[in-house]
C-alpha positions in Angstrom: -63.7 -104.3 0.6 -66.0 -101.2 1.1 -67.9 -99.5 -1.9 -66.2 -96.2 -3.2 -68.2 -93.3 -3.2 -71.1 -92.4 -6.2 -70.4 -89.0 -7.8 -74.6 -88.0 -7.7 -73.0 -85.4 -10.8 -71.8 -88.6 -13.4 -75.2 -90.2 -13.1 -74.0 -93.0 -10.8 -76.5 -94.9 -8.2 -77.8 -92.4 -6.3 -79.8 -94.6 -3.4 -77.0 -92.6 -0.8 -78.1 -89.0 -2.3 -80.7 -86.9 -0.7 -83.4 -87.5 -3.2 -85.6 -84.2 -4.5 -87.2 -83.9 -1.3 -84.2 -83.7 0.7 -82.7 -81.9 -1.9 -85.3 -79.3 -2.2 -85.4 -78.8 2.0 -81.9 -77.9 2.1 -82.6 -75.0 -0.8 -85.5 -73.7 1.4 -83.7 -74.3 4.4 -81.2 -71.9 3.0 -83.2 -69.5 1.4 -85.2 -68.9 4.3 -82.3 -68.5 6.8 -80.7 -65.5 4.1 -84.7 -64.0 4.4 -84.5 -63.4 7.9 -81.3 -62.4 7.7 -82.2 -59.8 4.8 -85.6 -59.0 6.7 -83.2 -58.4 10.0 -80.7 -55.8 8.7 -83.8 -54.4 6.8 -85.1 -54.2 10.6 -82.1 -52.3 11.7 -82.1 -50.0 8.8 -85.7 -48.7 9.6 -85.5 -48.1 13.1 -82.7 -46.3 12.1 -83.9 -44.0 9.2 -87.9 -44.5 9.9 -88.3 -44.7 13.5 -91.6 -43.7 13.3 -92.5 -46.3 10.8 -91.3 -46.6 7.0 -92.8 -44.0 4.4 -92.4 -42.2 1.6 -90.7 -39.9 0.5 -87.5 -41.9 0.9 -85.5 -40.7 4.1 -81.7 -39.8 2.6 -79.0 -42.0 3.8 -75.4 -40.8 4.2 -73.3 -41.5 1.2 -71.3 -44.5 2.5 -74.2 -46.3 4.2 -76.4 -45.7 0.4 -72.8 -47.2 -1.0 -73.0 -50.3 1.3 -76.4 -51.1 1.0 -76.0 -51.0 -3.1 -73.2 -53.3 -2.5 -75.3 -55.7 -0.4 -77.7 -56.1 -2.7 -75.8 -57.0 -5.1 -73.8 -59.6 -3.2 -77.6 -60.8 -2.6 -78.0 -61.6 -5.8 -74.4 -63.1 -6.4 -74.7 -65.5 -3.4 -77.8 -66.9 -4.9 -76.4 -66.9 -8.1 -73.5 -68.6 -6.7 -75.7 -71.5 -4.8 -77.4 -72.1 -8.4 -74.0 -72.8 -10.6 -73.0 -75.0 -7.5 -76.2 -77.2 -7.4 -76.8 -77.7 -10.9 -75.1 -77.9 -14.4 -77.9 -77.1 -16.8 -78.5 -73.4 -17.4 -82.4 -74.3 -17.2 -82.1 -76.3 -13.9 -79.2 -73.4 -12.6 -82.3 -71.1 -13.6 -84.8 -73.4 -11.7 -82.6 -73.6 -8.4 -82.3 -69.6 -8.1 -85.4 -69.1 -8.7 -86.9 -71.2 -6.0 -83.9 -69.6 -4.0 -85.0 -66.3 -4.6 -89.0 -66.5 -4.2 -88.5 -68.2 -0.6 -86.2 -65.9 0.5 -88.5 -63.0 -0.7 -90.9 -64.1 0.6 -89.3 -65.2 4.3 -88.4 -61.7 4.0 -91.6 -59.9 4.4 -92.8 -62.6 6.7 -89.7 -61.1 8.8 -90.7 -57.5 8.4 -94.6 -58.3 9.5 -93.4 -60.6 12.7 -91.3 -58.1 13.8 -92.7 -54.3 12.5 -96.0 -55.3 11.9 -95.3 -54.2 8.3 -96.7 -54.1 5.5 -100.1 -52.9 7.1 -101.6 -54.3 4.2 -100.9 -56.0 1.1 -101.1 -52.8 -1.6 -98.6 -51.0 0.9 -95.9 -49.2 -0.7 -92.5 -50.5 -0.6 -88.8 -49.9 -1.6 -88.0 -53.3 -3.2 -84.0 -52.9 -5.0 -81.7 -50.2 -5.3 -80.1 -51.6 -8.6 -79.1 -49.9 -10.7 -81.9 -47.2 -9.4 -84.7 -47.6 -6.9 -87.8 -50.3 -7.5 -90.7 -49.4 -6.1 -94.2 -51.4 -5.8 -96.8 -52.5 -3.7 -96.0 -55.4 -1.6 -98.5 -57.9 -2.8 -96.7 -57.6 -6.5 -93.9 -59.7 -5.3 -94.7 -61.5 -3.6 -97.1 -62.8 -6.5 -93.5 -63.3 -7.9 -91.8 -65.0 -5.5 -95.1 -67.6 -5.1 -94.8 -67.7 -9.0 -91.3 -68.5 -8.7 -91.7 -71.1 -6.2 -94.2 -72.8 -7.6 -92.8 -73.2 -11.4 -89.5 -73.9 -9.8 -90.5 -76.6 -7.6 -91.6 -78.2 -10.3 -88.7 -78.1 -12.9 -86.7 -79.2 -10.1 -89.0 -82.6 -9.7 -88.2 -83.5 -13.1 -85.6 -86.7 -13.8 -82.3 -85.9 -14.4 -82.3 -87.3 -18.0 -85.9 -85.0 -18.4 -85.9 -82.5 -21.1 -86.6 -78.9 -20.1 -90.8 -78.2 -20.7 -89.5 -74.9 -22.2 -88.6 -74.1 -25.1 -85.3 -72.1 -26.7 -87.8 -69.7 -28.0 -90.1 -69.8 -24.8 -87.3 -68.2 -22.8 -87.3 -65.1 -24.8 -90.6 -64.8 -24.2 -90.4 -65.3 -20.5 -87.4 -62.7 -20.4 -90.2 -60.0 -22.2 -92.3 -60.7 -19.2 -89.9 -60.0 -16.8 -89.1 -57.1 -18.5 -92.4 -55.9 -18.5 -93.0 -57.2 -14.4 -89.5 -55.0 -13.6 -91.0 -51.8 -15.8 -94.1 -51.9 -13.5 -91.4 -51.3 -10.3 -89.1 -48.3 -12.3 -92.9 -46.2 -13.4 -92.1 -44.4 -10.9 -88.5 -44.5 -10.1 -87.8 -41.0 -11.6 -90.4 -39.3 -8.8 -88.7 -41.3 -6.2 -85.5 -40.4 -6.7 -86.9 -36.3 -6.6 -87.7 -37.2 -3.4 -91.6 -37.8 -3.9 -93.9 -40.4 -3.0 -95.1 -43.2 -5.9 -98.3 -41.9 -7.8 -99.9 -44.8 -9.1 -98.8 -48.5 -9.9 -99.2 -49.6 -13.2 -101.1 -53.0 -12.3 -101.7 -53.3 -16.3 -98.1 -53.3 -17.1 -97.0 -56.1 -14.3 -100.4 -58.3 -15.1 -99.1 -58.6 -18.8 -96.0 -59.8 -18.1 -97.2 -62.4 -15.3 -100.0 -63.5 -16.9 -98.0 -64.4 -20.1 -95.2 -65.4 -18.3 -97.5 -67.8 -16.1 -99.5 -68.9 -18.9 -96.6 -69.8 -21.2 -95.2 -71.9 -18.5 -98.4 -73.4 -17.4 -99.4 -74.1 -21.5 -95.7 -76.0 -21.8 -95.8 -78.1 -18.5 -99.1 -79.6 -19.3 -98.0 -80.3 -22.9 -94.3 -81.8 -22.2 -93.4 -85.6 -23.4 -93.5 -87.6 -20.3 -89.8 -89.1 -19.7 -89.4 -92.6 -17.9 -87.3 -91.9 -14.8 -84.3 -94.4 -15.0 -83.9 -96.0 -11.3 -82.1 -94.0 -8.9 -82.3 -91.1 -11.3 -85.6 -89.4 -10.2 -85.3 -85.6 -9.2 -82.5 -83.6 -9.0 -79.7 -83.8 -6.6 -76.7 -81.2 -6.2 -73.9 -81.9 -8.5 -71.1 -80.6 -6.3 
């Protein structure tokens, strides 16, 4: 008589389920395919509107193509939204899984743009970054310190046992939500000049290291403190609970 099936999600034997590190290569296996896709269309668009190369002051797209591309961003955002609630039930590990979406696909993303442009030119190059709900702009390197921030504190929630205990927190995340706030600031400063149709002035570099360097240290201060949980067998990592 064969076996029946484990659910990974009801914390069943889980010797048949990808493990974290197959678990983990599927996410980046995903994430990366959606940042060459994002870095392709992003292709199309500038040899459309910047044939020369991409610059600033922002070149101005016809209404419905602007319309589309506001909508496509935000869809970006849903999907990996969607693939979060889908691998995961905790709102900390739903966190953790679009987080590590998002950084590699950012990241995939400019690695698109400099195989196939040659762009950025160098790493404190200007650059559009989200249209939502008005235009972010920043040099490159900012985020991709993000995205590697991302990654990296992601990966690591993501190795914890199931049973584990977020490193975090309740009153951590409000913190970690100020420094975002403050990262995000640093790309509006100059969304007003933008929008005129001017070129950024200056990048506050004070404003995004206060929020990364808090939010980075916060995390970094809690994962070396947290209680050390022994893994029951079969339960180590996290696996999709679809």
């Amino acid at each position: 008589m064969g076996s029946s099936p484990v659910d990974p999600g009801r914390g069943g034997d889980r010797r048949d389920g990808p493990g974290f590190r197959g678990f983990a290569s599927a996410l980046a296996l995903f994430a990366a395919s959606f940042g060459y896709v994002e870095g392709a269309v992003v292709v199309y668009l500038r040899e459309i509107s910047y044939p020369g190369g991409f610059h600033f002051p922002l070149v101005a797209q016809p209404p419905r193509i602007f319309a589309a591309e506001i909508v496509r961003e935000a869809a970006t955002i849903l999907l990996l939204l969607g693939v979060a609630f889908a691998c995961a039930r905790e709102g900390w590990r739903r966190f953790a899984v679009f987080a590590f979406c998002f950084g590699v696909w950012d990241l995939v993303y400019y690695a698109t743009l400099k195989a196939i442009l040659g762009w950025p030119l160098g790493w404190l190059e200007w650059d559009i970054l989200f249209l939502v709900p008005v235009n972010w702009t920043g040099p490159v390197l900012a985020p991709v310190l993000v995205s590697v921030a991302l990654v990296g504190a992601s990966l690591l929630l993501l190795s914890l046992p199931r049973r584990a205990p977020c490193p975090l927190r309740g009153s951590d995340w409000w913190v970690e939500a100020g420094a975002g706030v403050a990262i995000v600031a640093s790309f509006l400063w100059n969304s007003p000049a933008v929008a005129e149709g001017g070129v950024p002035a200056s990048y506050p570099w004070w404003v995004f290291w206060c929020g990364y360097l808090a939010g980075v240290t916060l995390f970094v201060v809690r994962w070396t403190g947290r209680s050390q949980v022994s893994p029951e067998p079969h339960l180590t990592g996290l696996e999709p609970d679809c």
